[in-house]
C-alpha positions as CSV (number, residue, x, y, z in Angstrom):
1,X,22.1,-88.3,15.9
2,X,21.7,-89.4,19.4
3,X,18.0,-88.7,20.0
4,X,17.4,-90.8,17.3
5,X,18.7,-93.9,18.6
6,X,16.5,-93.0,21.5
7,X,13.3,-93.0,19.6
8,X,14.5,-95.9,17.6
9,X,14.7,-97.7,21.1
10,X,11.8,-97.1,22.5
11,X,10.2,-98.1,19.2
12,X,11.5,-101.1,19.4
13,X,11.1,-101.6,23.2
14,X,7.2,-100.8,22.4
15,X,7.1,-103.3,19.6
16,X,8.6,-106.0,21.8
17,X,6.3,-105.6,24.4
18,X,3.2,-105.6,21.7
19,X,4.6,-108.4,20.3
20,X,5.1,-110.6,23.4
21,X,3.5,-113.8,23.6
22,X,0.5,-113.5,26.1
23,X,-0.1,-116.5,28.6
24,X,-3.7,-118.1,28.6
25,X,-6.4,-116.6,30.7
26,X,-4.1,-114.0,32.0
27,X,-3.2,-110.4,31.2
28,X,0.1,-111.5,31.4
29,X,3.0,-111.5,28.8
30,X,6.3,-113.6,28.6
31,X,8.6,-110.6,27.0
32,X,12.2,-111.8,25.7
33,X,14.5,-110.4,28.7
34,X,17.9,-110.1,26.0
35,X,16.0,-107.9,24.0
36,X,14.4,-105.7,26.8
37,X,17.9,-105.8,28.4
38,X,20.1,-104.6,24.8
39,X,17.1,-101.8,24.1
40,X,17.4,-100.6,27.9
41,X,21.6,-100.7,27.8
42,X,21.0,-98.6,24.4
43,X,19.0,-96.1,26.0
44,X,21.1,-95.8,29.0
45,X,24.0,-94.6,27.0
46,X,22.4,-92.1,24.8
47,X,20.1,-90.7,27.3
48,X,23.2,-89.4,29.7
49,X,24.4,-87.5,26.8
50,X,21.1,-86.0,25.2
51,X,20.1,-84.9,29.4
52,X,23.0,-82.8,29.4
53,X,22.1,-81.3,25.4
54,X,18.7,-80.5,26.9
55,X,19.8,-79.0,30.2
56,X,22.9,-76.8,27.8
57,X,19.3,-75.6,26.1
58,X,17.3,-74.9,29.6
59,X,20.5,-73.2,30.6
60,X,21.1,-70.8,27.2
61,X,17.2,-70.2,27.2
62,X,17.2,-68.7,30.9
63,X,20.2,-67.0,30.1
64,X,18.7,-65.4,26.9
65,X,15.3,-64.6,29.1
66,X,17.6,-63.1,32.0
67,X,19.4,-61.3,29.5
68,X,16.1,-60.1,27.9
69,X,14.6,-59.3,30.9
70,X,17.9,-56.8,31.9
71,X,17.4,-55.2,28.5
72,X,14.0,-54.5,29.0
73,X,14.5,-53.0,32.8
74,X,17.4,-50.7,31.0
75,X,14.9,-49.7,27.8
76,X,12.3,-49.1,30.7
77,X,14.5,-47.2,33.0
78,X,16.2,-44.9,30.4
79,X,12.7,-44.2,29.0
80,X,11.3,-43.4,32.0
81,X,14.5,-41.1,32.9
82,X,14.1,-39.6,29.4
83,X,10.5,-38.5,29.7
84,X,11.3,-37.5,33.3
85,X,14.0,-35.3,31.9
86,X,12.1,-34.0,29.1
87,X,9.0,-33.0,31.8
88,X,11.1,-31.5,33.7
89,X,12.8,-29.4,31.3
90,X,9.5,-28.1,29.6
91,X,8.1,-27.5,33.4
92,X,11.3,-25.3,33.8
93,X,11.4,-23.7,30.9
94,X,7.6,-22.7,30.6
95,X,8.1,-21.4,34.6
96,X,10.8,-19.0,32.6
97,X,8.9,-18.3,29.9
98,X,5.9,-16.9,32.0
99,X,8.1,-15.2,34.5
100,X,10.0,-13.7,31.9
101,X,6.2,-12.4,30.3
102,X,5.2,-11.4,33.7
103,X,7.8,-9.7,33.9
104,X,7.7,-7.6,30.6
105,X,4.0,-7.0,31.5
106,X,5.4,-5.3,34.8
107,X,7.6,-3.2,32.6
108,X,5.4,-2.1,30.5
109,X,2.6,-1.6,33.0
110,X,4.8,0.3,35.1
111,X,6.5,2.5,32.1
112,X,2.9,3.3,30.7
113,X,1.7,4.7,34.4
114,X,5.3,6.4,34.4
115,X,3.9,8.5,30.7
116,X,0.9,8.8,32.0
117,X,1.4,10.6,34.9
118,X,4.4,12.2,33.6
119,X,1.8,13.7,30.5
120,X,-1.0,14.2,33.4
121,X,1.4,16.4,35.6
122,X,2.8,18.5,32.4
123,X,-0.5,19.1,31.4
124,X,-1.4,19.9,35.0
125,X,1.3,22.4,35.2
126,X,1.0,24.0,32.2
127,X,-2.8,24.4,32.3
128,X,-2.2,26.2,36.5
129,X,1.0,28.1,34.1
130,X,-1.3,29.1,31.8
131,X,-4.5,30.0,33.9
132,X,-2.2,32.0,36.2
133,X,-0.6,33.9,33.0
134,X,-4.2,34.4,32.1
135,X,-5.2,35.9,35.3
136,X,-2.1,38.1,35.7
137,X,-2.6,39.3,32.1
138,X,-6.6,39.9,33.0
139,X,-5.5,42.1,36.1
140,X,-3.3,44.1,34.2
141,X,-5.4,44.6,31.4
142,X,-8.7,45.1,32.4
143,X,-8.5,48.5,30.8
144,X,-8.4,46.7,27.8
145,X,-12.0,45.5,28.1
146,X,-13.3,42.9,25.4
147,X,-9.7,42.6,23.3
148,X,-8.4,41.1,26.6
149,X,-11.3,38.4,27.2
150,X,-11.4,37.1,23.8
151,X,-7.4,36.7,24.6
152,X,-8.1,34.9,27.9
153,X,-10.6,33.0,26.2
154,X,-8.4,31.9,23.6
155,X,-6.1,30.6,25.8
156,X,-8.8,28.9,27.9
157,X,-9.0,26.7,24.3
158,X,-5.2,25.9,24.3
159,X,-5.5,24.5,27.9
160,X,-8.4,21.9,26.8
161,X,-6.5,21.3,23.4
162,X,-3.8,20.2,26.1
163,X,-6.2,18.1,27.8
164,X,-7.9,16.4,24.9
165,X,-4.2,15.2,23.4
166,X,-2.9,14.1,27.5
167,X,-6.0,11.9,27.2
168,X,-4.8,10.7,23.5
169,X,-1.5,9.7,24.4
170,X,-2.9,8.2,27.6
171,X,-5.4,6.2,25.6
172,X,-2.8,5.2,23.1
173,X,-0.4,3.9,26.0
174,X,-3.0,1.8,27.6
175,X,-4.2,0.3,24.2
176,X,-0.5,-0.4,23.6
177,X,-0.2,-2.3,27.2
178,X,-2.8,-4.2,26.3
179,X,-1.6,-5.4,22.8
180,X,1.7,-6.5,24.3
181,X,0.0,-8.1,27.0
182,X,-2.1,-10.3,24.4
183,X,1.2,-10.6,22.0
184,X,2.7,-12.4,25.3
185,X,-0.4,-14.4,26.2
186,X,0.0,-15.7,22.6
187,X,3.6,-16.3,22.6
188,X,3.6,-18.7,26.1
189,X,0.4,-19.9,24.9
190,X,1.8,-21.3,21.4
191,X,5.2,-22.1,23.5
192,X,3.4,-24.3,25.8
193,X,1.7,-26.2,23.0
194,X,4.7,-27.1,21.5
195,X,6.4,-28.3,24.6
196,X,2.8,-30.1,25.1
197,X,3.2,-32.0,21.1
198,X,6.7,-33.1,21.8
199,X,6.1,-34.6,25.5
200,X,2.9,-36.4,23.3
201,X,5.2,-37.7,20.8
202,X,7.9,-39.0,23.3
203,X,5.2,-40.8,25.1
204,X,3.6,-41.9,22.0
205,X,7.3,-43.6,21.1
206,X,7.4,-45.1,24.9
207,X,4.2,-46.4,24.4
208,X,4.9,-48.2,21.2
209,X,8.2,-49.6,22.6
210,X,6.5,-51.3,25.2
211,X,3.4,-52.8,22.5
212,X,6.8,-54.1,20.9
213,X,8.4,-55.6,23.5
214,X,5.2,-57.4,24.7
215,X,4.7,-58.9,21.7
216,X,7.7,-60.7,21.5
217,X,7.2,-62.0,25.0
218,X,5.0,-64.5,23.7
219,X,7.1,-65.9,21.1
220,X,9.8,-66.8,24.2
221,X,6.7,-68.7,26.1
222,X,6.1,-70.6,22.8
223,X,9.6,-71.4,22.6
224,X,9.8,-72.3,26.1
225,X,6.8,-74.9,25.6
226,X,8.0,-76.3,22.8
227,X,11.3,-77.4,23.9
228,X,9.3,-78.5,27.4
229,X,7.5,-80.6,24.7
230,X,10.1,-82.3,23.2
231,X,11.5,-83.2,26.4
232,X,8.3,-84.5,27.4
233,X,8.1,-86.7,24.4
């Protein structure tokens, strides 16, 4: 090969000089000028050639680096778009998630007032239905005497039966509010979490892809010096 005519010249251009005869009391050398001339004539006509090899490898190895460098700014970007994306989508779909629980709560909290006051005013009415019966029946029949207040009285136990079981179903209803309002804290609560996990694993892979590519940046600076080496040599 070419370079090694190169080395082989130099070797011999250094073991001329070495080898030169030295003139007395001086540091200086009578050197064979043919022989200098032939080695220098060699080396001008394989250096032209083995310049151009080394500038073809400056050239490929910026190319490669350019090209590297591209690929990395594309990984980077379409990571970065991907996580953006993925935020984005779990920021959306938790707002849905809690405005679709907020607005079941609303339902619920509005249908359980709606019982409630519905079983409050039936009970209301019936208990004024009943008390008035009761009085119309005790005018009528006060001839009856004692028969006709154990009556009234009787009844006066059916209109606190109907209170007692209003408050039952009214207690029910808001126990049942409550329960669905903790079943939905739950459910955006366990729904956030794993919307939480996967944005930690995407980032986890990101982060791992960019360890990766920063290891191998070093091996292209090694490369880089060592062919800067070999030049130099």
């Amino acid at each position: 090969m070419d370079v090694y005519r190169v080395f082989e010249a130099l070797d011999a251009l250094v073991t001329v000089i070495e080898e030169a005869r030295g003139l007395p009391m001086t540091s200086t050398c009578v050197i064979p000028r043919g022989d200098v001339l032939d080695l220098l004539d060699d080396l001008r006509e394989v250096l032209p050639s083995e310049l151009d090899d080394a500038q073809d490898v400056l050239d490929q190895r910026d190319e490669m680096l350019a090209a590297a460098r591209e690929r990395a700014r594309e990984l980077t970007e379409d990571a970065e778009s991907q996580a953006a994306r993925l935020v984005s989508d779990a920021q959306a779909e938790a707002e849905r998630l809690i405005a679709s629980a907020r607005h079941e709560a609303q339902r619920l909290a509005v249908d359980g007032r709606a019982e409630y006051q519905g079983l409050l005013d039936r009970g209301r009415a019936e208990a004024d239905r009943l008390i008035e019966a009761g009085r119309a029946t005790y005018d009528r029949s006060v001839a009856d005497g004692q028969a006709e207040r154990a009556r009234l009285v009787a009844l006066s136990e059916v209109v606190q039966a109907a209170h007692i079981e209003s408050g039952r179903v009214i207690d029910a209803g808001d126990r049942e509010v409550s329960r669905l309002r903790a079943e939905c804290d739950q459910y955006i609560d366990s729904t956030l979490a794993g919307f939480e996990d996967t944005l930690t694993r995407t980032l986890q892979t990101v982060q791992r892809g960019r360890v990766q590519w920063g290891r191998r940046r070093p091996e292209s600076t090694a490369t880089r010096d060592l062919i800067g080496a070999d030049l130099i040599e």
